[in-house]
N, CA, C and O of each residue as an XYZ file, in Angstrom:
332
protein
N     169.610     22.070    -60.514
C     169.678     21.434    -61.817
C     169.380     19.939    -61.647
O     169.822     19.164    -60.798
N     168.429     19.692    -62.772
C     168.198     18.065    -62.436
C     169.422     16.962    -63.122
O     170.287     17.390    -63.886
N     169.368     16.065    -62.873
C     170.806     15.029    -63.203
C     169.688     14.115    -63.956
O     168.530     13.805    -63.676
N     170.376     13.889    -64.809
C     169.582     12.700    -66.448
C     168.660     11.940    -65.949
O     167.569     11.807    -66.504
N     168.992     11.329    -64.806
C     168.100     10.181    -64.179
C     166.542     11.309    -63.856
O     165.468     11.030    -64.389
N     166.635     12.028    -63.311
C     165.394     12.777    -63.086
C     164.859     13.450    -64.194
O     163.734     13.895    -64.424
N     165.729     13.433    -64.721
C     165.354     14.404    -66.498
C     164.305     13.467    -67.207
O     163.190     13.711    -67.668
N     165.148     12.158    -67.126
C     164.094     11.000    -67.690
C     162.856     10.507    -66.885
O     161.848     10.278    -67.554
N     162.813     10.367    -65.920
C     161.893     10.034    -64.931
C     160.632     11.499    -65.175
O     159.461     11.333    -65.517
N     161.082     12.426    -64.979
C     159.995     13.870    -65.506
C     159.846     13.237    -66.741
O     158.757     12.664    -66.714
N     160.420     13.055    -67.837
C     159.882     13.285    -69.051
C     159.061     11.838    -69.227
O     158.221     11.689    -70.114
N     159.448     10.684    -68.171
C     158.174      9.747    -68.383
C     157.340     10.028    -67.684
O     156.238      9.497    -67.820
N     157.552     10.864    -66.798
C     155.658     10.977    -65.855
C     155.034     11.666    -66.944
O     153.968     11.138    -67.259
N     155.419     12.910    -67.784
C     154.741     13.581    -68.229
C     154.020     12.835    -69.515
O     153.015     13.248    -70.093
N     154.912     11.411    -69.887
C     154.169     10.965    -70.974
C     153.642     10.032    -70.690
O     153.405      9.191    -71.556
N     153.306      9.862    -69.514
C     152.178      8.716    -68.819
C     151.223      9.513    -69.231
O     150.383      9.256    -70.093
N     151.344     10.476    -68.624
C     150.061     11.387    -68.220
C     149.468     11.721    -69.269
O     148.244     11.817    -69.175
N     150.089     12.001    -70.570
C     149.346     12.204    -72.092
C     148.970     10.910    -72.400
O     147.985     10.830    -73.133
N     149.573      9.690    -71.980
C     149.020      8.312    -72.812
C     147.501      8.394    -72.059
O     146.434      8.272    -72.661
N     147.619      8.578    -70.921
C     146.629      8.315    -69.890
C     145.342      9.325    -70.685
O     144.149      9.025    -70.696
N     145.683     10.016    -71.036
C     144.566     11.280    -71.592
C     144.291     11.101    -72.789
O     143.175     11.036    -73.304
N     145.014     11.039    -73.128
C     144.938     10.232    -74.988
C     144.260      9.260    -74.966
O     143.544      9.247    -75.967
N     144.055      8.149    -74.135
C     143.515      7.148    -73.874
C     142.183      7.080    -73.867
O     141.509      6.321    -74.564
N     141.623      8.189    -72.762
C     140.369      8.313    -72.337
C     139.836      9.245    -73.753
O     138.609      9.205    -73.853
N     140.336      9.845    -74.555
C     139.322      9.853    -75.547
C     140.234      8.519    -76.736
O     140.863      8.963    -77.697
N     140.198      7.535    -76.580
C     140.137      6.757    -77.793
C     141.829      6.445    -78.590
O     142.280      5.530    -79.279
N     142.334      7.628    -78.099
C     143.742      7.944    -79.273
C     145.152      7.214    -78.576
O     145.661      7.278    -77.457
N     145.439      6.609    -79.635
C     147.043      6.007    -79.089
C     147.973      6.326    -80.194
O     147.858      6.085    -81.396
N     148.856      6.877    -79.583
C     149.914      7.226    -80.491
C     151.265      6.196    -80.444
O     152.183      6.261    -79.627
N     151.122      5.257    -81.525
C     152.251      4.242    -81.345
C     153.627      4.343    -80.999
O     154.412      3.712    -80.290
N     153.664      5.503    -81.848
C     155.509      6.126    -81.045
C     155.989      6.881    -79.843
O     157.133      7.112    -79.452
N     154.967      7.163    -79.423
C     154.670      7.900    -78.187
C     156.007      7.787    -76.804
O     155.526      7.235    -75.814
N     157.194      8.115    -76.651
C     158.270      8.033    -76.162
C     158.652      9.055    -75.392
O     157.993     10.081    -75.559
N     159.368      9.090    -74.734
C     160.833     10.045    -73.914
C     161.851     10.160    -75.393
O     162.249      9.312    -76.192
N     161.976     11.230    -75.316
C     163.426     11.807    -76.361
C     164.591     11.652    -75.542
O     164.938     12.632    -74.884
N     165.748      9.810    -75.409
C     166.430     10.114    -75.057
C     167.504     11.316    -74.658
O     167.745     11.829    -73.565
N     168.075     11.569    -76.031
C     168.757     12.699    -76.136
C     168.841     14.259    -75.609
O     169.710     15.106    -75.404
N     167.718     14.152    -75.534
C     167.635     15.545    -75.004
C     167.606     15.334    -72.778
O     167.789     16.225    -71.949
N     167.373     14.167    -72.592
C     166.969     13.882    -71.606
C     168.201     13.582    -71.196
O     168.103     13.303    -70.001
N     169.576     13.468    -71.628
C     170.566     13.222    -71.232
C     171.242     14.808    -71.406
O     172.418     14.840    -71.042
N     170.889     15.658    -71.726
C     171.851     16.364    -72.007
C     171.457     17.700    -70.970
O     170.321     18.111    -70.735
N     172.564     18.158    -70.512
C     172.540     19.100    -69.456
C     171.824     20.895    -69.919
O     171.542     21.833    -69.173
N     171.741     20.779    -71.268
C     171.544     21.954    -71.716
C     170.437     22.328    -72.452
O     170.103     23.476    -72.745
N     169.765     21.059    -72.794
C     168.258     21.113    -73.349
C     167.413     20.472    -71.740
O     167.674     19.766    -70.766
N     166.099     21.422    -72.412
C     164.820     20.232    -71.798
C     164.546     19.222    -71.596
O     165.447     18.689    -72.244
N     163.926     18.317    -71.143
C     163.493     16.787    -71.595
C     162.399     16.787    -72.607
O     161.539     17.601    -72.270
N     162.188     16.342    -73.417
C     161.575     16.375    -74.237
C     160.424     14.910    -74.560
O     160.968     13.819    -74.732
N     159.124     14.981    -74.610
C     158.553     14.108    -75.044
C     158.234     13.662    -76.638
O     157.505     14.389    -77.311
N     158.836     12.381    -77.237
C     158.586     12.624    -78.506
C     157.380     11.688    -78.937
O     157.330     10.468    -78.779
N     156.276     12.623    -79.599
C     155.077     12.246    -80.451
C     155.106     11.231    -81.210
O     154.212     10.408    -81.012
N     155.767     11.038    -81.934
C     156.182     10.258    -82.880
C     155.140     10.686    -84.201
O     154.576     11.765    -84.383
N     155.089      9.134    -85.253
C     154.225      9.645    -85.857
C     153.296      8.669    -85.932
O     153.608      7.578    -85.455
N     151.788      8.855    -86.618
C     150.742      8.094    -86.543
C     149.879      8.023    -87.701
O     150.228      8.588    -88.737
N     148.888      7.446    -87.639
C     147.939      7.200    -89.583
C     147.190      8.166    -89.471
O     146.980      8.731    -88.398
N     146.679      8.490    -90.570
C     145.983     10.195    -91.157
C     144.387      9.476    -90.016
O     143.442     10.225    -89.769
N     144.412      8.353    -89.621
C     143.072      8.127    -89.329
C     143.248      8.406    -87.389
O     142.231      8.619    -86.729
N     144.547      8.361    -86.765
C     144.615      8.447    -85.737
C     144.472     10.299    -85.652
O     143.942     11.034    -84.819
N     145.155     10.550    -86.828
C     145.568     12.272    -86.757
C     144.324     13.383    -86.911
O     144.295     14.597    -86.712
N     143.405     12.517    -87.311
C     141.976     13.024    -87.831
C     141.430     12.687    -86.453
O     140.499     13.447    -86.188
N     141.562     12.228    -85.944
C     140.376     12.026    -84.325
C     141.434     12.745    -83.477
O     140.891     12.727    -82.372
N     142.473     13.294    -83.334
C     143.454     14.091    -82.411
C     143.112     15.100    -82.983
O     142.746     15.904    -82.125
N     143.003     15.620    -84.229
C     142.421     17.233    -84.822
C     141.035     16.988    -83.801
O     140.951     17.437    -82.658
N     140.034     16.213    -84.460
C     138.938     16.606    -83.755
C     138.659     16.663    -82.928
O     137.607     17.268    -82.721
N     139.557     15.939    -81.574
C     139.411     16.274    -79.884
C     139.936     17.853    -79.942
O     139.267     18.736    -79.406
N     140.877     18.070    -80.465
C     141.414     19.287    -79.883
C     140.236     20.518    -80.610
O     139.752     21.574    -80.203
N     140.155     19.943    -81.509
C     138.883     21.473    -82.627
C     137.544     20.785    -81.488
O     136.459     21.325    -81.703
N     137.528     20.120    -80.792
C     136.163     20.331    -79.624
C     136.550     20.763    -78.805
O     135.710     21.444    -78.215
N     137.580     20.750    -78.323
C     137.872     21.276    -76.908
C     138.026     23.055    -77.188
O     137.588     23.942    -76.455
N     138.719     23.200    -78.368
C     138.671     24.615    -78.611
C     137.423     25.383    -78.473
O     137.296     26.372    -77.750
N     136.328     24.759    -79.361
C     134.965     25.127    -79.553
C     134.228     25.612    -77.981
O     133.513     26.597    -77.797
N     134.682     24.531    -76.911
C     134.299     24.681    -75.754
C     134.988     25.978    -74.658
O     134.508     26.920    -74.027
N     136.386     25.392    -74.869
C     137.560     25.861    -74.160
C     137.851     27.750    -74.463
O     138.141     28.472    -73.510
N     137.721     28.283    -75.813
C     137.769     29.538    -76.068
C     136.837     29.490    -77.354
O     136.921     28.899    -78.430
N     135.900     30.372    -76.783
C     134.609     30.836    -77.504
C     135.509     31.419    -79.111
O     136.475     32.177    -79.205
N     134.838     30.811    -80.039
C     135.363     31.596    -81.279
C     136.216     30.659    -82.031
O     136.660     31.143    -83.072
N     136.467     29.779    -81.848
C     137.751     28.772    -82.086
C     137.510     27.477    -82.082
O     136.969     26.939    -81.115
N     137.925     26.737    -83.290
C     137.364     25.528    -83.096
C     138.029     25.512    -84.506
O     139.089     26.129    -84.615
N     137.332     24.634    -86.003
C     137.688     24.311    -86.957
C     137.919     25.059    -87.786
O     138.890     24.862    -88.515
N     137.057     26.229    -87.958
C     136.876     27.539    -88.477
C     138.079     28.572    -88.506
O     138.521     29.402    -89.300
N     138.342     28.165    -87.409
C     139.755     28.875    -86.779
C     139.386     30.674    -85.954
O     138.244     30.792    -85.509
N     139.655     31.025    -85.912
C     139.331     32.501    -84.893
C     138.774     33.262    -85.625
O     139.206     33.596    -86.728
N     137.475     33.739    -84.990
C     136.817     35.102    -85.402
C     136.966     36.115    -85.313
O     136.896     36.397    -84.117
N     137.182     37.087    -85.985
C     137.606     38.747    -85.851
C     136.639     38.815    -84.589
O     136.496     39.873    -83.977
């Protein structure tokens, strides 16, 4: 079992690693944090919290992910899944 200090330390590598990626296409998410709370507590996850951002940041995060879909699994993308 991990002890808070490592709970938090995981849940900031892991949100380096999304700023870091978020980054390289363009996107910053201003609230972009560790969820104390959960990171202290012995019985939840650590949790990374998103926060929130402008319809203009949220519109270029739809469209990385509806490209990567397009690429990533044939059929999928904006359209959403083909029979």
């Amino acid at each position: 079992m991990l002890t808070a200090r490592e709970r938090v330390r995981q849940a900031e590598g892991v949100m380096a690693e999304l700023r870091t990626a978020l980054r390289a296409v363009g996107i910053t998410l201003p609230s972009l944090g560790v969820d104390p709370v959960s990171c202290a507590s012995a019985h939840m996850a650590p949790l990374v919290e998103l926060g929130r951002c402008n319809l203009d940041t949220a519109r270029r995060l739809a469209g990385v992910l509806a490209d990567y879909a397009r690429v990533a699994v044939p059929g999928h993308g904006e359209e959403g899944p083909r029979p």
